[in-house]
N, C-alpha and C positions, 0 to 999 in steps of 0.2 A: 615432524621430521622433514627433513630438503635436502635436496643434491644439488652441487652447484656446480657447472660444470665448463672448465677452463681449456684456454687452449695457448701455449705462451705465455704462461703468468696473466691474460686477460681471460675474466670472466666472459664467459659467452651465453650462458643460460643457466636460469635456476627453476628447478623444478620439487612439488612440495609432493611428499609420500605418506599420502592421508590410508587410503585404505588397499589391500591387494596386493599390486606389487608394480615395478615398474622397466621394461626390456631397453636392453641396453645394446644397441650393432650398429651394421650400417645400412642394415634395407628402412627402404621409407616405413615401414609397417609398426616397428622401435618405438616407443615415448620418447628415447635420447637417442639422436640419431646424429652417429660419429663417423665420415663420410674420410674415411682412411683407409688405406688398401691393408693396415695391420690390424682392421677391425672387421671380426668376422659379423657374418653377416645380422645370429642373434649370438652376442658375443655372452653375457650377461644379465643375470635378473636380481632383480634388489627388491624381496618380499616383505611387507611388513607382516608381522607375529605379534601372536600376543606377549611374547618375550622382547621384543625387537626389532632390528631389520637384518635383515639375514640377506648376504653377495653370496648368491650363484654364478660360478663360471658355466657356460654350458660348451664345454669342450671346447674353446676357441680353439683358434690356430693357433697364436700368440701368446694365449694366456691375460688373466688376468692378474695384478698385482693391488695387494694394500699394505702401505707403509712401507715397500719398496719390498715384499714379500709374493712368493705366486701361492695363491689361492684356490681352492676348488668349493672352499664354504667358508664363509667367514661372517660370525654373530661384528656387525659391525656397531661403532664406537662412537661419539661426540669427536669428531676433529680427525676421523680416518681419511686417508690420502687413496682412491678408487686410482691405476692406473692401468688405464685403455688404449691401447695405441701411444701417439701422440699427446694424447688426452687427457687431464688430472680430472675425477670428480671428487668433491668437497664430501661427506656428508656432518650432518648439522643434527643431533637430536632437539637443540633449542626453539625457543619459539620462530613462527614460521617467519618468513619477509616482511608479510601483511602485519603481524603482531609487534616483529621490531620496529619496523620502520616508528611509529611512535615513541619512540624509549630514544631514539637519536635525535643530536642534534641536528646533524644533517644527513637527509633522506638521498635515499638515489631509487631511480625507478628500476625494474625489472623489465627486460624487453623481450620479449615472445618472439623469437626469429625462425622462418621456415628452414629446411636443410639447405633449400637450394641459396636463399639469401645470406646463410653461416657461410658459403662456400665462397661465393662471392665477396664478401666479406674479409675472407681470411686468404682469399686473393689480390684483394687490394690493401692488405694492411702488410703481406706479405714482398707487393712491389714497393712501399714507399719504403718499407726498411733497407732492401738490397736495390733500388733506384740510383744510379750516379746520373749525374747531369750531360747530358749526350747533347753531341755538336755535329752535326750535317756536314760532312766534307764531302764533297762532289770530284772524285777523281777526273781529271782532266782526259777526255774521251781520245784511244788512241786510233788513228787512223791508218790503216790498212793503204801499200801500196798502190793498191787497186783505187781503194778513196781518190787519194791524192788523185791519181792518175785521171781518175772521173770528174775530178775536181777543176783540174788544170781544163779540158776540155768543155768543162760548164756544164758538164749535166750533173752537179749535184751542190 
């Protein structure tokens, strides 16, 4: 089983849910750590069972939703939509990353990113989208009576 967890239609991290469970907020202490002021702090736990994987909300603020639903428990599904904040997570009961990645014809890596480097990240992906191209206009400096006057006299 895996979560995969997006931000803007880009994937930002995949994470595999082998055994236990896995916390979902925004304090660094999380496994998925969603750095949004509409993500409480332990927002979320996603346990594996011997039935399954089982979304606990744990009282967020906000709420969590699956499939565009709010949730307080939910036996989760091959292809459920986890929504966090801002934040989509995938879950996946298929084979993990490590196991597809061979079955494709073309691979992509998985990349492991800190919280502070996701921020960063979604800082700069977030300037080039609303970035227009800016031009340095230097207003022409207005000069004060007094200027001039100090001007004319040569001390400035």
């Amino acid at each position: 089983m895996r979560l995969v967890l997006k931000f803007d239609g880009q994937e930002v991290q995949e994470f595999v849910l082998e055994k236990g469970s896995i916390s979902i907020g925004r304090t660094a202490k999380n496994d998925i750590v969603i750095d949004n002021l509409a993500v409480s702090g332990i927002h979320a736990i996603v346990h594996n069972t011997d039935n399954g994987a089982v979304l606990e909300d744990m009282k967020s603020t906000n709420g969590t939703f699956v499939n565009d639903k709010k949730v307080h428990h939910h036996n989760l599904k091959d292809g459920d939509i986890i929504n966090v904040g801002k934040h989509q997570i995938l879950f996946y009961t298929g084979a993990t990353f490590t196991d597809s990645v061979e079955s494709c014809e073309q691979s992509e890596a998985t990349v492991m990113m800190s919280a502070d480097f996701q921020q960063q990240l979604q800082k700069e992906l977030s300037k080039k989208k609303t970035a227009a191209p800016r031009v340095a206009v230097k207003k022409p400096k207005e000069v004060s009576f007094w200027g001039k006057f100090m001007k004319v006299l040569g001390f400035s």
